[in-house]
N, C-alpha and C positions, 0 to 999 in steps of 0.2 A: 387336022383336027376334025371330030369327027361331027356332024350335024344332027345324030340319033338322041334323042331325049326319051329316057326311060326310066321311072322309079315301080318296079312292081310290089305288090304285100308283101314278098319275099324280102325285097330290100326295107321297106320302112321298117317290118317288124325287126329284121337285124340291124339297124339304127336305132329303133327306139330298145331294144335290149343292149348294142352297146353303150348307148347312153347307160342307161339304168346300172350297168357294170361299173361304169367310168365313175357316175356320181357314189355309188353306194360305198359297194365293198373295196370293191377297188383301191381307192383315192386313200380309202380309211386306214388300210392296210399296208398299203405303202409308209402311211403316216407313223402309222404305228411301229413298223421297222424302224424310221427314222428315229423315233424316241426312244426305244429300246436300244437304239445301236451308239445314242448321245449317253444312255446310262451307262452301257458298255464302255466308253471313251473314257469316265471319270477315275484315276488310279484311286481312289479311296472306296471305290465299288469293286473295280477287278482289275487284278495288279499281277505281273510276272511276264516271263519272257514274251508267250505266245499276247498275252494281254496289250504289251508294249507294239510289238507289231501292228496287232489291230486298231492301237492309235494310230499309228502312223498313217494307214490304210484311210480311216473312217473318212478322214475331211472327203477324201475321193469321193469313197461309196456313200457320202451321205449328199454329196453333190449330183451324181448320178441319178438316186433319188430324188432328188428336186426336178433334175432335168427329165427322169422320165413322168413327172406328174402332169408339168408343162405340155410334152410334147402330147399325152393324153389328152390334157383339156384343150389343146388344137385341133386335135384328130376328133373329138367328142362334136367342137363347135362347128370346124367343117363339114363334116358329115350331114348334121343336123342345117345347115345355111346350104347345102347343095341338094338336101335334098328339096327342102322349101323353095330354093328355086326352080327345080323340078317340077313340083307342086303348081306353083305358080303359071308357068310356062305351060305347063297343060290343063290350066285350066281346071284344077282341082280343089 
């Protein structure tokens, strides 16, 4: 492990931009796939072979979706806690 402690402008600014991704557009968009892909799921909105398939599919791909939102707001809230602790430790 290594004892080097380093947050430069390079890095805060690329944490606070992926934040800013994470919360905005991102998160939003994801969401919005998932509603779009529940509408998709409903056989009185779209119905037929290929239709049937992509029910079968969704539960997956809309789980997926979930799990990739999660694993973002992990990687959002790490980011941002190490680098604070960064921060801290140097006295900033």
């Amino acid at each position: 492990m290594s004892d080097r402690v380093l947050s430069t402008v390079a890095a805060k600014e690329t944490i606070t931009r992926m934040q800013q991704i994470i919360n905005g557009p991102l998160m939003d968009q994801i969401q919005q796939l998932a509603n779009l892909g529940q509408t998709l799921s409903d056989p009185n909105v779209w119905d037929g072979t290929l239709a049937i398939k992509f029910r079968g599919d969704w539960p997956q791909a809309h789980q997926s979706l979930k799990q990739v939102q999660e694993t973002l707001e992990q990687l959002r809230a790490n980011s941002q806690q190490i680098n604070q602790n960064i921060m801290t430790a140097g006295g900033n």
